[in-house]
C-alpha positions in Angstrom: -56.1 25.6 93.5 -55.3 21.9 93.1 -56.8 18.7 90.7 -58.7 15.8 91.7 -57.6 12.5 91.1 -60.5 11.7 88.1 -59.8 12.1 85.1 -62.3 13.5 82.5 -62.6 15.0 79.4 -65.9 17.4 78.6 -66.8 18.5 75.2 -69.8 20.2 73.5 -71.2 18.2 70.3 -72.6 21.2 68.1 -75.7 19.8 65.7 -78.1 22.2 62.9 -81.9 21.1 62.3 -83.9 22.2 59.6 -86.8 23.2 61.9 -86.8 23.6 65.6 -85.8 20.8 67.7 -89.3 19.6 68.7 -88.1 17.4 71.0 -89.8 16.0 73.9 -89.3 18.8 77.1 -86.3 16.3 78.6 -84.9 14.8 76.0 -81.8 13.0 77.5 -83.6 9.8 77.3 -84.1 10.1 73.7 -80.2 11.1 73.0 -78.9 7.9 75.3 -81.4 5.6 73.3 -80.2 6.4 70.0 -76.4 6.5 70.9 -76.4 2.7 72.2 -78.4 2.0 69.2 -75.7 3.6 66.8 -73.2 2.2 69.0 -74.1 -1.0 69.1 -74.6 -1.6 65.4 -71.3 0.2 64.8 -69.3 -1.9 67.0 -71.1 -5.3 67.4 -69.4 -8.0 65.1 -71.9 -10.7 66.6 -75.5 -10.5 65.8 -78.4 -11.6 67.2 -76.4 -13.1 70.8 -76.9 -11.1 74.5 -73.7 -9.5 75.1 -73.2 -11.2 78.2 -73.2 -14.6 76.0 -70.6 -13.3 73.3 -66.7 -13.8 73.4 -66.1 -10.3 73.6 -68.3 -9.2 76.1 -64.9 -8.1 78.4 -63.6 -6.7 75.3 -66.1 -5.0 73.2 -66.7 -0.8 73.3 -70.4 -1.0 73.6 -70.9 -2.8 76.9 -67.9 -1.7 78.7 -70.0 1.7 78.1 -73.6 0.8 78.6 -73.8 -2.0 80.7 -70.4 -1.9 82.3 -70.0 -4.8 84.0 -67.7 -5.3 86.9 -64.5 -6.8 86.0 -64.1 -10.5 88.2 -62.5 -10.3 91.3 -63.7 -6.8 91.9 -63.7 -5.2 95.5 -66.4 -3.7 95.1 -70.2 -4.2 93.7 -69.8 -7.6 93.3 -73.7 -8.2 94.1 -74.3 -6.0 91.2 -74.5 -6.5 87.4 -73.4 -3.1 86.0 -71.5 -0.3 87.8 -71.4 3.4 87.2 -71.3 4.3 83.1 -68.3 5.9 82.2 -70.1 9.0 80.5 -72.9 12.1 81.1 -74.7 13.1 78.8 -75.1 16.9 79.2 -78.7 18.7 78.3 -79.6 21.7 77.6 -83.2 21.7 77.8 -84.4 25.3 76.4 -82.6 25.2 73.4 -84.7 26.9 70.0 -84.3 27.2 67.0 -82.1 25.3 64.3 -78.7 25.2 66.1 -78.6 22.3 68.8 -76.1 21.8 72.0 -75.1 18.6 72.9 -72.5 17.9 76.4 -70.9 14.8 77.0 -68.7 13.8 80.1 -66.2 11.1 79.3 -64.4 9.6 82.6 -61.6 7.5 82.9 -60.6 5.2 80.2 -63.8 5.8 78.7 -61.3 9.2 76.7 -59.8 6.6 75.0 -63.1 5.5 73.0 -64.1 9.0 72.2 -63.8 8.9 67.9 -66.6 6.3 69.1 -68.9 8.8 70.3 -68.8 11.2 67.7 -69.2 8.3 65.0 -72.2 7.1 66.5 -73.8 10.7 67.7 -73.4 11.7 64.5 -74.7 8.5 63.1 -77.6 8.8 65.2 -78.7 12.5 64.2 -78.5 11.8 61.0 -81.0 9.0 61.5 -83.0 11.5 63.9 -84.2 11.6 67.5 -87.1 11.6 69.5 -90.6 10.1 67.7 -90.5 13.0 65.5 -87.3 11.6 64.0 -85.7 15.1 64.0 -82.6 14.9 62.0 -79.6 16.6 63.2 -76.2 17.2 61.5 -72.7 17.2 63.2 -71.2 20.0 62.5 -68.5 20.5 65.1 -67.2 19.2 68.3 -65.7 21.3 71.1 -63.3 20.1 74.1 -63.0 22.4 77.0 -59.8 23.1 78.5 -58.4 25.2 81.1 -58.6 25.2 85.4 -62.5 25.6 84.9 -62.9 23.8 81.7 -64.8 27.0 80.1 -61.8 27.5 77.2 -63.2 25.7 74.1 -61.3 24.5 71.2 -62.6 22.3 68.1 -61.5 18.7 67.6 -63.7 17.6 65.2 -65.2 19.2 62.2 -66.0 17.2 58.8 -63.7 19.0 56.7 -60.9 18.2 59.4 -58.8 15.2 61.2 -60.2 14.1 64.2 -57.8 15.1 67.3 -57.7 13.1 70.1 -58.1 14.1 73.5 -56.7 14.2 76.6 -58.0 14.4 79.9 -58.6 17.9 81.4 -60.2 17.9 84.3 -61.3 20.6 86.8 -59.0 22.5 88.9 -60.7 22.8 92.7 -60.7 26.5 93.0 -61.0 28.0 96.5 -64.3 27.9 98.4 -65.9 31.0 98.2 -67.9 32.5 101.4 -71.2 31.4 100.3 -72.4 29.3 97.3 -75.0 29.1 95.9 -75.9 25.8 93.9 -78.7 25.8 91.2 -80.4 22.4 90.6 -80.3 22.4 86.3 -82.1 19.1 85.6 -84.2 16.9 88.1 -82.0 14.9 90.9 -83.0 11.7 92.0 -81.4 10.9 95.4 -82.2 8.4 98.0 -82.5 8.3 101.6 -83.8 5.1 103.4 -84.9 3.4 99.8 -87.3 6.6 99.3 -86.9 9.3 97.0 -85.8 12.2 98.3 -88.3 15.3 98.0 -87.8 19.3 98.5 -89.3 19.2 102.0 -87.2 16.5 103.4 -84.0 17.3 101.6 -80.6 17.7 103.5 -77.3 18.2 101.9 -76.3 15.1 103.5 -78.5 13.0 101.1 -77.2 14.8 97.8 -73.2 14.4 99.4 -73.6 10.6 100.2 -74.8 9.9 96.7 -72.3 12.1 94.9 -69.4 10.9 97.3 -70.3 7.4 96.1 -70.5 7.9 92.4 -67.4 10.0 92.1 -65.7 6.8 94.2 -67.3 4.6 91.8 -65.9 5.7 89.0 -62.4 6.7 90.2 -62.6 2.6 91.4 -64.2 1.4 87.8 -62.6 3.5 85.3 -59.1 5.0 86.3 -57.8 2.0 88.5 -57.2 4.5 91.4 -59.4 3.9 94.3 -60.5 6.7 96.2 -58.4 7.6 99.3 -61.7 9.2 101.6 -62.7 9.0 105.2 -65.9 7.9 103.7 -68.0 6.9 106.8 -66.3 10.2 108.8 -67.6 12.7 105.7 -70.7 11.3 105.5 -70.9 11.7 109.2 -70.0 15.4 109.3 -72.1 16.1 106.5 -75.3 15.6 108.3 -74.3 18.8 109.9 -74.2 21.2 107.2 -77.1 22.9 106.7 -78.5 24.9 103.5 -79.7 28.1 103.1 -82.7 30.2 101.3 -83.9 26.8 100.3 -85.6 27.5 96.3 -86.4 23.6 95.6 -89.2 22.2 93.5 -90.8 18.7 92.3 -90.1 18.0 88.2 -92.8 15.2 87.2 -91.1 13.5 84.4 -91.9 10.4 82.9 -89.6 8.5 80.0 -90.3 5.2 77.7 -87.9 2.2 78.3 -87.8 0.2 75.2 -85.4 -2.6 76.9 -88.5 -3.1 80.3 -91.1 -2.1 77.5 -92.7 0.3 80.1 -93.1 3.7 80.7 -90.7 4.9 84.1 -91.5 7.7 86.3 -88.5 9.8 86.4 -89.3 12.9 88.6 -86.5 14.8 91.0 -86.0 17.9 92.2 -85.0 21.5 90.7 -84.2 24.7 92.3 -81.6 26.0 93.9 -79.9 26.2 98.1 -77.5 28.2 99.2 -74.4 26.6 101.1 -71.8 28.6 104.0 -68.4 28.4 101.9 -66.4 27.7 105.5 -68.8 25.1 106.3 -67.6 23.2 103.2 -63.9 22.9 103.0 -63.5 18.9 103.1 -66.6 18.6 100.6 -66.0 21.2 98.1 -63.9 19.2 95.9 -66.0 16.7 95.6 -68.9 19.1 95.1 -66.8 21.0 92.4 -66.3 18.0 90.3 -70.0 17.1 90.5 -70.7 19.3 87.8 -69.6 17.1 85.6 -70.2 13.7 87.1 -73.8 15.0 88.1 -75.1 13.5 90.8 -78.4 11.1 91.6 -79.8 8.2 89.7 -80.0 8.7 86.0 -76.5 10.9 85.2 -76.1 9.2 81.9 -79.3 10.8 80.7 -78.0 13.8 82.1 -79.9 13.9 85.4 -78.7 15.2 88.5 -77.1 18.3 86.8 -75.7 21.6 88.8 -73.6 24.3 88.7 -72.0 26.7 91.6 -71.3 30.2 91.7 -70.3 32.5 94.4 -73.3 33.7 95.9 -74.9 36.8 98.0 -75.0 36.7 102.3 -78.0 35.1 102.6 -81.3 37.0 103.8 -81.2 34.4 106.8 -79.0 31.4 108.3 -81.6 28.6 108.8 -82.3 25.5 106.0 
Protein backbone atom coordinates (compact mmCIF):
# COMPACT_ATOMS: atom_id res chain seq x y z
CA UNK A 1 0.00 0.00 0.00
CA UNK A 2 1.25 3.55 -0.31
CA UNK A 3 -0.59 7.45 -0.13
CA UNK A 4 -1.12 9.90 -2.76
CA UNK A 5 0.15 13.09 -2.69
CA UNK A 6 -3.53 14.96 -2.04
CA UNK A 7 -4.45 15.69 0.92
CA UNK A 8 -8.09 15.39 2.13
CA UNK A 9 -10.17 15.07 4.94
CA UNK A 10 -13.78 13.25 4.62
CA UNK A 11 -16.44 13.37 7.18
CA UNK A 12 -20.17 12.50 7.50
CA UNK A 13 -22.46 15.54 8.76
CA UNK A 14 -25.27 13.50 10.75
CA UNK A 15 -28.77 15.84 10.69
CA UNK A 16 -32.67 14.64 12.41
CA UNK A 17 -36.00 15.88 10.55
CA UNK A 18 -39.23 15.86 12.10
CA UNK A 19 -40.83 14.24 9.04
CA UNK A 20 -39.14 12.50 6.14
CA UNK A 21 -36.77 14.33 4.17
CA UNK A 22 -38.98 15.14 1.18
CA UNK A 23 -36.43 16.37 -0.71
CA UNK A 24 -36.32 16.67 -4.31
CA UNK A 25 -34.90 12.90 -5.77
CA UNK A 26 -31.15 14.60 -6.19
CA UNK A 27 -30.83 16.91 -3.87
CA UNK A 28 -27.06 17.99 -4.02
CA UNK A 29 -28.11 21.04 -5.76
CA UNK A 30 -30.28 22.16 -2.98
CA UNK A 31 -27.50 21.42 -0.14
CA UNK A 32 -24.62 23.47 -2.25
CA UNK A 33 -27.30 26.40 -2.62
CA UNK A 34 -27.90 26.79 0.87
CA UNK A 35 -24.33 26.32 2.13
CA UNK A 36 -22.92 29.38 -0.01
CA UNK A 37 -25.91 31.18 1.09
CA UNK A 38 -25.07 30.49 4.93
CA UNK A 39 -21.60 31.02 4.00
CA UNK A 40 -21.65 33.96 2.47
CA UNK A 41 -23.75 35.83 5.02
CA UNK A 42 -21.52 34.33 7.72
CA UNK A 43 -18.37 35.39 6.36
CA UNK A 44 -19.02 38.51 4.09
CA UNK A 45 -18.14 41.81 6.09
CA UNK A 46 -19.07 43.82 2.78
CA UNK A 47 -22.54 43.98 1.64
CA UNK A 48 -24.15 44.56 -1.33
CA UNK A 49 -20.44 44.66 -3.61
CA UNK A 50 -19.51 41.48 -6.26
CA UNK A 51 -16.76 39.69 -4.69
CA UNK A 52 -14.52 40.20 -7.38
CA UNK A 53 -14.87 44.13 -6.66
CA UNK A 54 -14.20 43.80 -2.73
CA UNK A 55 -10.78 44.17 -0.98
CA UNK A 56 -10.79 40.82 0.21
CA UNK A 57 -11.71 38.95 -2.56
CA UNK A 58 -7.96 37.05 -2.36
CA UNK A 59 -8.59 36.79 1.24
CA UNK A 60 -12.05 35.98 2.10
CA UNK A 61 -13.32 32.07 2.97
CA UNK A 62 -16.42 32.22 0.82
CA UNK A 63 -14.83 32.78 -2.69
CA UNK A 64 -11.71 30.98 -2.25
CA UNK A 65 -14.48 28.12 -1.81
CA UNK A 66 -17.10 28.88 -4.34
CA UNK A 67 -15.70 30.73 -6.93
CA UNK A 68 -12.08 29.97 -6.46
CA UNK A 69 -10.37 32.01 -8.54
CA UNK A 70 -6.89 31.47 -9.85
CA UNK A 71 -4.28 33.09 -7.94
CA UNK A 72 -2.13 35.73 -10.53
CA UNK A 73 0.64 34.46 -12.17
CA UNK A 74 -0.85 31.01 -12.25
CA UNK A 75 0.60 28.19 -14.61
CA UNK A 76 -2.27 27.00 -15.27
CA UNK A 77 -6.07 27.97 -16.27
CA UNK A 78 -5.22 31.35 -16.76
CA UNK A 79 -8.05 31.65 -19.57
CA UNK A 80 -10.38 30.72 -16.85
CA UNK A 81 -12.24 32.48 -14.05
CA UNK A 82 -12.63 29.82 -11.39
CA UNK A 83 -10.77 26.56 -11.02
CA UNK A 84 -11.66 23.27 -9.39
CA UNK A 85 -13.68 23.88 -5.77
CA UNK A 86 -11.84 22.63 -2.97
CA UNK A 87 -14.82 20.45 -1.61
CA UNK A 88 -17.52 17.41 -2.65
CA UNK A 89 -20.42 17.32 -1.45
CA UNK A 90 -21.38 13.59 -0.77
CA UNK A 91 -25.19 12.36 -1.40
CA UNK A 92 -26.92 9.84 -0.33
CA UNK A 93 -29.85 9.76 -2.36
CA UNK A 94 -32.33 6.97 -0.75
CA UNK A 95 -32.18 8.13 2.48
CA UNK A 96 -35.89 7.82 4.71
CA UNK A 97 -37.10 8.57 7.41
CA UNK A 98 -36.02 11.31 10.17
CA UNK A 99 -32.31 10.67 10.40
CA UNK A 100 -30.29 12.38 7.38
CA UNK A 101 -26.55 11.68 5.99
CA UNK A 102 -24.69 14.34 4.81
CA UNK A 103 -20.62 13.67 3.13
CA UNK A 104 -18.36 16.31 2.51
CA UNK A 105 -14.83 16.06 0.88
CA UNK A 106 -12.51 18.81 1.96
CA UNK A 107 -9.06 18.97 -0.20
CA UNK A 108 -6.06 20.80 0.34
CA UNK A 109 -6.09 23.90 2.30
CA UNK A 110 -9.64 23.92 2.17
CA UNK A 111 -9.07 21.48 6.02
CA UNK A 112 -8.13 24.48 7.34
CA UNK A 113 -11.68 26.28 6.92
CA UNK A 114 -13.62 23.30 8.18
CA UNK A 115 -15.33 24.89 11.70
CA UNK A 116 -16.66 27.00 8.53
CA UNK A 117 -18.56 24.26 7.17
CA UNK A 118 -20.24 22.91 10.00
CA UNK A 119 -21.27 26.62 11.12
CA UNK A 120 -22.88 27.25 8.03
CA UNK A 121 -24.44 23.51 7.25
CA UNK A 122 -25.76 23.73 10.38
CA UNK A 123 -26.90 27.23 9.93
CA UNK A 124 -28.48 26.25 6.78
CA UNK A 125 -30.57 23.23 8.15
CA UNK A 126 -31.82 24.99 10.62
CA UNK A 127 -33.12 27.49 8.07
CA UNK A 128 -34.28 24.31 5.86
CA UNK A 129 -33.57 22.89 2.37
CA UNK A 130 -35.10 22.27 -0.70
CA UNK A 131 -38.73 24.38 -1.47
CA UNK A 132 -40.28 22.50 1.17
CA UNK A 133 -37.90 24.31 3.65
CA UNK A 134 -37.22 20.97 5.44
CA UNK A 135 -35.51 21.82 8.63
CA UNK A 136 -32.66 19.75 9.72
CA UNK A 137 -30.68 19.69 13.05
CA UNK A 138 -26.92 19.02 13.46
CA UNK A 139 -26.47 16.69 15.60
CA UNK A 140 -23.02 15.20 15.02
CA UNK A 141 -20.14 15.21 12.79
CA UNK A 142 -17.94 12.22 11.88
CA UNK A 143 -14.26 12.20 10.29
CA UNK A 144 -13.10 9.09 8.80
CA UNK A 145 -9.80 7.82 9.45
CA UNK A 146 -7.76 4.83 8.69
CA UNK A 147 -5.93 3.32 5.19
CA UNK A 148 -9.56 3.21 3.65
CA UNK A 149 -11.06 6.08 5.50
CA UNK A 150 -14.11 3.67 6.80
CA UNK A 151 -12.97 4.20 10.81
CA UNK A 152 -15.28 7.00 12.03
CA UNK A 153 -14.80 9.16 14.97
CA UNK A 154 -16.90 12.30 16.20
CA UNK A 155 -15.46 15.85 16.09
CA UNK A 156 -18.36 17.76 16.57
CA UNK A 157 -21.30 17.39 18.65
CA UNK A 158 -23.16 20.50 20.36
CA UNK A 159 -22.64 19.51 23.82
CA UNK A 160 -18.74 19.26 22.87
CA UNK A 161 -15.52 21.34 21.52
CA UNK A 162 -15.10 21.35 18.07
CA UNK A 163 -11.74 19.20 17.09
CA UNK A 164 -9.95 20.06 14.31
CA UNK A 165 -8.86 17.98 11.65
CA UNK A 166 -6.20 16.73 9.92
CA UNK A 167 -5.86 15.39 6.68
CA UNK A 168 -6.31 11.61 6.16
CA UNK A 169 -6.33 10.55 3.02
CA UNK A 170 -6.64 7.16 1.29
CA UNK A 171 -4.06 4.63 1.37
CA UNK A 172 -3.82 2.97 -2.49
CA UNK A 173 -4.38 -0.61 -1.65
CA UNK A 174 -3.24 -3.21 -4.10
CA UNK A 175 -5.20 -3.74 -7.43
CA UNK A 176 -7.28 -6.53 -7.19
CA UNK A 177 -7.79 -9.09 -10.30
CA UNK A 178 -10.86 -7.57 -11.40
CA UNK A 179 -12.97 -4.47 -10.29
CA UNK A 180 -15.79 -3.75 -10.49
CA UNK A 181 -16.86 0.02 -10.35
CA UNK A 182 -20.56 1.07 -9.58
CA UNK A 183 -21.59 4.50 -11.06
CA UNK A 184 -23.48 6.03 -7.53
CA UNK A 185 -24.69 9.43 -8.89
CA UNK A 186 -24.98 10.63 -12.61
CA UNK A 187 -21.34 11.39 -14.31
CA UNK A 188 -21.05 14.08 -16.69
CA UNK A 189 -17.87 13.55 -18.80
CA UNK A 190 -16.86 14.91 -22.14
CA UNK A 191 -15.40 13.80 -25.17
CA UNK A 192 -14.96 16.10 -28.23
CA UNK A 193 -17.30 19.02 -26.47
CA UNK A 194 -20.21 16.28 -26.33
CA UNK A 195 -21.52 14.54 -23.45
CA UNK A 196 -20.56 11.34 -23.05
CA UNK A 197 -23.42 8.61 -23.16
CA UNK A 198 -23.61 4.70 -22.07
CA UNK A 199 -23.24 3.59 -25.72
CA UNK A 200 -20.21 5.51 -26.58
CA UNK A 201 -18.45 5.42 -23.27
CA UNK A 202 -14.68 4.28 -22.90
CA UNK A 203 -12.76 4.30 -19.81
CA UNK A 204 -10.50 6.60 -21.52
CA UNK A 205 -13.11 9.43 -21.33
CA UNK A 206 -13.91 8.92 -17.41
CA UNK A 207 -9.65 8.62 -16.81
CA UNK A 208 -8.87 11.91 -18.82
CA UNK A 209 -11.43 13.88 -16.78
CA UNK A 210 -10.58 12.37 -13.42
CA UNK A 211 -6.70 12.60 -14.18
CA UNK A 212 -7.31 16.34 -14.80
CA UNK A 213 -9.35 17.16 -11.75
CA UNK A 214 -7.28 15.32 -9.27
CA UNK A 215 -4.14 17.47 -11.05
CA UNK A 216 -6.23 20.38 -10.63
CA UNK A 217 -6.59 20.38 -7.27
CA UNK A 218 -3.19 18.96 -6.19
CA UNK A 219 -1.94 22.40 -8.42
CA UNK A 220 -4.76 24.78 -6.78
CA UNK A 221 -5.02 23.74 -3.28
CA UNK A 222 -1.84 21.85 -1.86
CA UNK A 223 0.89 23.83 -3.84
CA UNK A 224 2.26 20.48 -5.16
CA UNK A 225 1.84 20.05 -8.77
CA UNK A 226 1.31 16.72 -10.03
CA UNK A 227 4.38 14.77 -11.12
CA UNK A 228 2.32 12.56 -14.20
CA UNK A 229 3.16 11.39 -17.66
CA UNK A 230 -0.05 13.07 -18.53
CA UNK A 231 -0.16 12.95 -22.33
CA UNK A 232 1.59 9.05 -22.11
CA UNK A 233 -1.57 7.89 -19.50
CA UNK A 234 -4.00 9.30 -21.38
CA UNK A 235 -2.47 7.59 -24.30
CA UNK A 236 -2.41 4.11 -22.79
CA UNK A 237 -5.69 4.54 -21.52
CA UNK A 238 -7.45 4.37 -24.67
CA UNK A 239 -6.54 0.78 -24.54
CA UNK A 240 -8.15 -0.42 -21.60
CA UNK A 241 -11.26 -1.79 -22.15
CA UNK A 242 -14.32 -2.51 -19.67
CA UNK A 243 -16.21 -5.31 -18.98
CA UNK A 244 -20.10 -6.59 -18.51
CA UNK A 245 -20.86 -3.00 -19.28
CA UNK A 246 -24.35 -2.23 -16.72
CA UNK A 247 -24.63 1.69 -17.82
CA UNK A 248 -27.71 3.84 -17.96
CA UNK A 249 -28.97 7.56 -18.89
CA UNK A 250 -30.21 9.63 -15.37
CA UNK A 251 -32.38 12.65 -16.77
CA UNK A 252 -31.93 15.21 -14.18
CA UNK A 253 -32.70 18.68 -14.30
CA UNK A 254 -31.74 21.48 -11.39
CA UNK A 255 -32.79 25.38 -10.84
CA UNK A 256 -29.78 27.87 -11.01
CA UNK A 257 -30.77 30.91 -9.03
CA UNK A 258 -27.37 32.88 -10.07
CA UNK A 259 -28.29 32.13 -14.47
CA UNK A 260 -32.11 32.28 -13.26
CA UNK A 261 -32.71 29.09 -15.50
CA UNK A 262 -33.43 25.72 -15.19
CA UNK A 263 -30.01 23.34 -16.31
CA UNK A 264 -30.23 19.94 -17.69
CA UNK A 265 -27.94 17.94 -15.58
CA UNK A 266 -28.25 14.26 -16.78
CA UNK A 267 -25.11 11.54 -16.73
CA UNK A 268 -24.76 8.19 -16.58
CA UNK A 269 -25.26 5.42 -13.75
CA UNK A 270 -24.53 1.79 -13.63
CA UNK A 271 -21.78 0.00 -13.21
CA UNK A 272 -18.36 -1.72 -15.67
CA UNK A 273 -16.20 -4.02 -14.70
CA UNK A 274 -12.24 -3.30 -15.17
CA UNK A 275 -9.16 -6.23 -15.56
CA UNK A 276 -7.17 -5.35 -12.22
CA UNK A 277 -3.55 -6.08 -14.24
CA UNK A 278 -4.73 -3.86 -16.96
CA UNK A 279 -4.84 -1.06 -14.36
CA UNK A 280 -1.67 -0.74 -12.37
CA UNK A 281 -0.47 2.92 -13.44
CA UNK A 282 -4.23 4.24 -13.08
CA UNK A 283 -5.45 2.69 -10.01
CA UNK A 284 -4.27 5.22 -7.82
CA UNK A 285 -5.71 7.74 -9.42
CA UNK A 286 -8.97 5.72 -9.76
CA UNK A 287 -8.78 4.90 -5.89
CA UNK A 288 -8.78 8.41 -4.88
CA UNK A 289 -11.67 9.27 -7.16
CA UNK A 290 -13.99 8.20 -4.77
CA UNK A 291 -13.61 10.99 -3.03
CA UNK A 292 -12.70 13.66 -5.58
CA UNK A 293 -15.64 12.21 -7.82
CA UNK A 294 -15.16 12.64 -11.17
CA UNK A 295 -17.12 14.63 -14.20
CA UNK A 296 -18.70 18.09 -14.22
CA UNK A 297 -20.66 18.93 -11.26
CA UNK A 298 -18.51 17.08 -8.06
CA UNK A 299 -19.34 19.87 -5.74
CA UNK A 300 -23.00 18.88 -5.96
CA UNK A 301 -21.83 15.54 -5.51
CA UNK A 302 -21.91 14.28 -9.16
CA UNK A 303 -19.64 11.90 -10.62
CA UNK A 304 -19.71 9.67 -7.45
CA UNK A 305 -18.30 5.79 -7.38
CA UNK A 306 -17.08 3.27 -5.42
CA UNK A 307 -14.77 -0.04 -6.26
CA UNK A 308 -14.83 -3.34 -4.99
CA UNK A 309 -13.17 -6.50 -5.89
CA UNK A 310 -15.27 -8.07 -8.28
CA UNK A 311 -16.23 -11.72 -9.85
CA UNK A 312 -14.29 -13.13 -13.45
CA UNK A 313 -16.40 -11.73 -15.63
CA UNK A 314 -19.03 -13.88 -17.74
CA UNK A 315 -17.03 -12.53 -20.86
CA UNK A 316 -13.86 -10.30 -21.83
CA UNK A 317 -15.30 -7.82 -24.42
CA UNK A 318 -16.58 -3.91 -23.51
Amino acid sequence: MHSFPLSLASFEFRFQTDTPTGLPPYPGSAWRGALGWSLKRTVCVIRHTACPDCLLYRSCVYPYLFETPPPPGTSKMRKYTAAPHPFVLQIETRQQGTDYRLGLVLIGRAIRQFPYFVHALGAAGGQGIGSQRRAFDLREVRQAHGPELARWTTVYAPDQPLSLPESDSPVIPPVPEWIGMEILTPLRIKRDNHLVTPARFRFADLFSALLRRISLLSYFHTGQPLDADFAGLIQRAATIEHHQPRLYWYDWTRYSSRQETTLEMGGMLGSITLRGQDLAEFWPYLWLGQWTHAGKGATLGLGRYRLQPASLPDHTTG
